[in-house]
C-alpha positions in Angstrom: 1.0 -30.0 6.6 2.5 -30.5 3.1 5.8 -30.7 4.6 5.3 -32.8 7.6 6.4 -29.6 10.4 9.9 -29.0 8.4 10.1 -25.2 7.6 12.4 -24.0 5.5 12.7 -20.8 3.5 11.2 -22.1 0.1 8.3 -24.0 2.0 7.7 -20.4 3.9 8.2 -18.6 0.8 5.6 -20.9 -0.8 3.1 -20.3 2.2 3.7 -16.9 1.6 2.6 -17.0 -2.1 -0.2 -19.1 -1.5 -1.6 -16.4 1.2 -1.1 -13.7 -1.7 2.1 -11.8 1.1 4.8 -10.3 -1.1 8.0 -10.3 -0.5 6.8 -6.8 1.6 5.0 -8.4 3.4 1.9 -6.6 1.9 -1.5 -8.5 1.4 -3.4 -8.1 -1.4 -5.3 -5.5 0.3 -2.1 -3.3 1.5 -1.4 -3.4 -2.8 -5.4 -2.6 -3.5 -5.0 0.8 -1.2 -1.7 1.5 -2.6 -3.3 1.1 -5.8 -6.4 3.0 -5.0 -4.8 6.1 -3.6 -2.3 6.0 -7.6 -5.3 5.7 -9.4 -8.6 7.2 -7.6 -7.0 10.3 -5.9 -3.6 10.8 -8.6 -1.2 10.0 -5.7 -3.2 11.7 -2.9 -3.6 13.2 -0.6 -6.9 11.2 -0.3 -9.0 12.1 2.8 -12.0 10.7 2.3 -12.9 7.5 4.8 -15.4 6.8 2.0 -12.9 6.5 -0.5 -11.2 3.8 1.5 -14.2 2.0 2.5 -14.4 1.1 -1.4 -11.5 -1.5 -0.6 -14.7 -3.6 0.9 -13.3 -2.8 4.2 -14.6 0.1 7.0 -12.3 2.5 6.8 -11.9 2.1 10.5 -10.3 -1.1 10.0 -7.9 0.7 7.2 -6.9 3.3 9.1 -6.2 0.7 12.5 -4.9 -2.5 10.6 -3.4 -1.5 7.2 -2.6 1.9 7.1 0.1 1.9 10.1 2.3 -0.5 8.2 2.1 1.1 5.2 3.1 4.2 7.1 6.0 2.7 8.6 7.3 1.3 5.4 7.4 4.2 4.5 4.7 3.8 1.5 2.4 6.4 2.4 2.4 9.3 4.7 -0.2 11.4 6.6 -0.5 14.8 5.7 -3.1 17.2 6.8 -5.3 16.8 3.2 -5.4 12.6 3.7 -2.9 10.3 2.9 -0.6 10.1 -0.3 1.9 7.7 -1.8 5.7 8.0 -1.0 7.9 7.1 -4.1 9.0 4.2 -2.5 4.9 3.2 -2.7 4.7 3.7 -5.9 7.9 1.9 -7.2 6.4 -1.2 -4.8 3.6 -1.3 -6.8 5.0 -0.8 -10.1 3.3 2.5 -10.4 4.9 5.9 -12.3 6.8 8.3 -10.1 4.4 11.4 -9.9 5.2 14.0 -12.0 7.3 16.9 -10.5 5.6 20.3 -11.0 7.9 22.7 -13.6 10.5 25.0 -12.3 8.7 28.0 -13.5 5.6 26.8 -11.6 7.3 27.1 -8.3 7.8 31.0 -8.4 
């Protein structure tokens, strides 16, 4: 409406900002789990449908409608203890790269 039906990429990039989409395309919600799995569960894995439900959304809905794109940005992945941030997840948000265990600790 403010630009009389003429699209062009700043007037979508400013829609875009004023519906809170990055240039991800995440919503503020997709950054809030991303978020929540960093700071709640140290990176993951979280498994808990309770713990996503916190996000003020049933964790039905996460796992259905924000979790598969996430997955195939390759932000998180599915692993058989819940889900957990992907580097690429992390450096989206802004968050630390998890710490790699020492050499030593391996053997």
């Amino acid at each position: 409406m403010r630009h009389q039906g003429h699209v062009t990429l700043p007037i979508a990039r400013e829609a875009l900002e004023l519906l809170d989409v990055d240039e991800a395309g995440l919503e503020r919600i997709d950054r809030e789990l991303l978020r929540a799995i960093v700071e709640r569960f140290d990176g993951g894995p979280s498994a808990c449908p309770r713990s996503r439900s916190r996000l003020g959304e049933e964790p039905d809905t996460v796992e259905d409608v924000y979790e598969p794109y996430l997955l195939q940005l390759g932000f998180i992945q599915r692993t058989p203890r819940g889900r957990v941030i992907t580097r690429l997840g992390r450096a989206h948000i802004g968050a630390p790269a998890a710490e790699e265990p020492p050499a030593s600790a391996l053997f």
